[in-house]
C-alpha positions as CSV (number, residue, x, y, z in Angstrom):
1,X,9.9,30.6,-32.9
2,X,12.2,33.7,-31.8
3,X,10.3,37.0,-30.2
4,X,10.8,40.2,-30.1
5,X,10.5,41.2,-26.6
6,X,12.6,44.3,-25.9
7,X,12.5,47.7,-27.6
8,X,15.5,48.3,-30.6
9,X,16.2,51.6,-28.7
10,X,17.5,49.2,-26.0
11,X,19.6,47.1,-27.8
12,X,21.3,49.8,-29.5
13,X,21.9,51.9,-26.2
14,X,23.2,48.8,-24.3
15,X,25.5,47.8,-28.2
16,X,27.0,51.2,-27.4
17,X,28.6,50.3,-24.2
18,X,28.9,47.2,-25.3
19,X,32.4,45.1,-23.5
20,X,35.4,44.2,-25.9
21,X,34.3,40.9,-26.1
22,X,30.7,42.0,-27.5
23,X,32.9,44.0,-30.4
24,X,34.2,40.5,-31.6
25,X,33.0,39.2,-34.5
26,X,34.0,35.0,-33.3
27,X,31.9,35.9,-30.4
28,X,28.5,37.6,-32.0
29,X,29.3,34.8,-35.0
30,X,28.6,32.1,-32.3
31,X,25.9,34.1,-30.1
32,X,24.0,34.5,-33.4
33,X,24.8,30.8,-34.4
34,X,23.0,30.1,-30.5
35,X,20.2,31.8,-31.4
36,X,19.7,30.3,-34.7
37,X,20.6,26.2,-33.6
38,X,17.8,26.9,-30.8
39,X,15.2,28.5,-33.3
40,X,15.6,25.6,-35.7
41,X,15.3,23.0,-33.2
42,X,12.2,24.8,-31.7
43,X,10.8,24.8,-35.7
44,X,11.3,21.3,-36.2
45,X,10.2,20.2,-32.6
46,X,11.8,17.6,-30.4
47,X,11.5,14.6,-32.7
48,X,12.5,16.3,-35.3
49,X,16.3,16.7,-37.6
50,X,19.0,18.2,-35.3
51,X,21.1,20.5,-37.9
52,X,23.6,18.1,-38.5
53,X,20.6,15.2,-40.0
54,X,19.1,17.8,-41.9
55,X,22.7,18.8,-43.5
56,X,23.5,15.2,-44.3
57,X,19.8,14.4,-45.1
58,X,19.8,18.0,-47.8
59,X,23.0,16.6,-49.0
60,X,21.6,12.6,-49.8
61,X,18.6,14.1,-51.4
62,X,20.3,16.4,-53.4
63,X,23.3,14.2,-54.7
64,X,21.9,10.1,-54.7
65,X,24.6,7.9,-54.4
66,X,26.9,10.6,-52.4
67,X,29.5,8.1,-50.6
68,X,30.1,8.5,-46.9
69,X,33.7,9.8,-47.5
70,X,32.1,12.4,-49.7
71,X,29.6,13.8,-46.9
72,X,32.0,13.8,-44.4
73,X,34.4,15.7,-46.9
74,X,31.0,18.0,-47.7
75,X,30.4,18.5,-44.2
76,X,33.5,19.1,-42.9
77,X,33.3,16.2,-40.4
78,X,35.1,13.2,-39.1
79,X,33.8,9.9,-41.3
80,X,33.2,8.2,-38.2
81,X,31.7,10.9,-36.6
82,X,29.0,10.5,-39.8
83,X,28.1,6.7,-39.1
84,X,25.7,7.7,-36.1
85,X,24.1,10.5,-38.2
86,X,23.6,7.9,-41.1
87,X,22.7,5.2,-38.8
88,X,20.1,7.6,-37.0
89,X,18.4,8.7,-40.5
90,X,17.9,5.1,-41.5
91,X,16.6,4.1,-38.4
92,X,13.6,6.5,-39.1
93,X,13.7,4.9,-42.6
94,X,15.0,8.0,-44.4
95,X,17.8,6.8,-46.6
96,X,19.3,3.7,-47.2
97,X,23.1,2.1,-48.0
98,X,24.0,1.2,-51.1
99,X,26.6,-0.9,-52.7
100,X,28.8,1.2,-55.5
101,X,30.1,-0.9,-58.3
102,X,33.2,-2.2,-58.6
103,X,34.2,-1.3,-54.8
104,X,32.3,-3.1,-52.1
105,X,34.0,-1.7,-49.2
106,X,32.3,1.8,-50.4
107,X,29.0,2.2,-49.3
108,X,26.8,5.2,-51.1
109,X,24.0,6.9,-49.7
110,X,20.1,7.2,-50.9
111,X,16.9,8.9,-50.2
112,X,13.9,7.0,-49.1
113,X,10.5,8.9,-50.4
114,X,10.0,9.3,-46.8
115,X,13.5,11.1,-46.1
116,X,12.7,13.0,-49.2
117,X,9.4,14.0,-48.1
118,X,11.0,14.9,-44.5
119,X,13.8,16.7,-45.9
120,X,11.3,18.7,-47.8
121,X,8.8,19.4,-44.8
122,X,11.4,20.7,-43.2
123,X,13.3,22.6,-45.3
124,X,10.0,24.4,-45.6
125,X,10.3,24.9,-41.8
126,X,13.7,26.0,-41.5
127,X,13.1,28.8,-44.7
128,X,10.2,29.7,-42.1
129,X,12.1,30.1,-38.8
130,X,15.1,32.0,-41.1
131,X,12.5,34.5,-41.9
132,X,11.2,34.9,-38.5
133,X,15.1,35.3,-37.4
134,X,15.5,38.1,-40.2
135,X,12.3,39.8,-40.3
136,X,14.6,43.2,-39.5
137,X,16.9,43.0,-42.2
138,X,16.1,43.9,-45.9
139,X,16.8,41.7,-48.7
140,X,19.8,44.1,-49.7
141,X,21.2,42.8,-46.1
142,X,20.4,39.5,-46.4
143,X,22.1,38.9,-49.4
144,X,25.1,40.7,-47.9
145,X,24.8,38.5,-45.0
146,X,24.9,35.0,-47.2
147,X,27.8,36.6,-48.7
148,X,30.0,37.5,-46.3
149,X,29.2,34.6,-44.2
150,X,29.6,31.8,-47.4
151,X,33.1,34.3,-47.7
152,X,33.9,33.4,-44.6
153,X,33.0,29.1,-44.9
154,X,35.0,29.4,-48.2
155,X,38.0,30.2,-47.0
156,X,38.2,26.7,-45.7
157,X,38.4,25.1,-48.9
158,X,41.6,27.1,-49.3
């Protein structure tokens, strides 16, 4: 997972003199988002969920029977960018199409006890590596990061 090579005293000396572009919150937003994508991928190993599986995966186990327009719409992605997600998951035998009544062009989605039991295994691993990543910041912060960063993802909906 992430280490902590590097002295604090550092990184705050080299924050003050830090460019415009460091001062930026799009640009630390994505340098953070860097550093979290490659910690989770390290935690869940090479054949494990990339981060958009394990969204679409949480999703299926937490709402059986979620359509496919209704992921895409939860996960703020193209339907047909969702079909290789959903056709990699039940590949590995992790959820399975359904038919919805009374509309057979509409296909919902459900959990396999496998994909439920890898969904859980690795949300257990991604709490793990989040805790690794935060280690430094009190729970006071932490709250106040999940709430100005779900501030942020809101806005969307608007």
């Amino acid at each position: 997972m992430a280490s902590r090579n590097g002295s604090q005293a550092r990184k705050r000396e080299d924050h003050d003199t830090a460019s415009d572009l460091e001062q930026l919150f799009g640009y630390n937003l994505k340098r953070a988002y860097i550093i979290f994508q490659t910690d989770f991928r390290k935690a869940l190993g090479p054949d494990g969920l990339g981060p958009r599986s394990f969204a679409l995966l949480a999703l299926v186990v937490r709402f059986p029977n979620i359509t496919q327009s209704e992921l895409a719409r939860a996960l703020g992605i193209e339907r047909s960018g969702l079909v290789a997600i959903v056709d990699e998951l039940e590949g590995r035998g992790y959820l399975h199409r359904v038919a919805v009544p009374g509309d057979r062009r509409v296909q919902a989605l459900v959990a396999t006890t496998e994909g439920s039991s890898a969904y859980a295994d690795a949300l257990q691993r991604v709490r793990d590596h989040e805790t690794e990543l935060l280690a430094d910041f009190t729970d006071d912060e932490k709250k106040m990061l999940a709430h100005l960063l779900q501030k942020i993802r809101l806005r969307e909906d608007d």
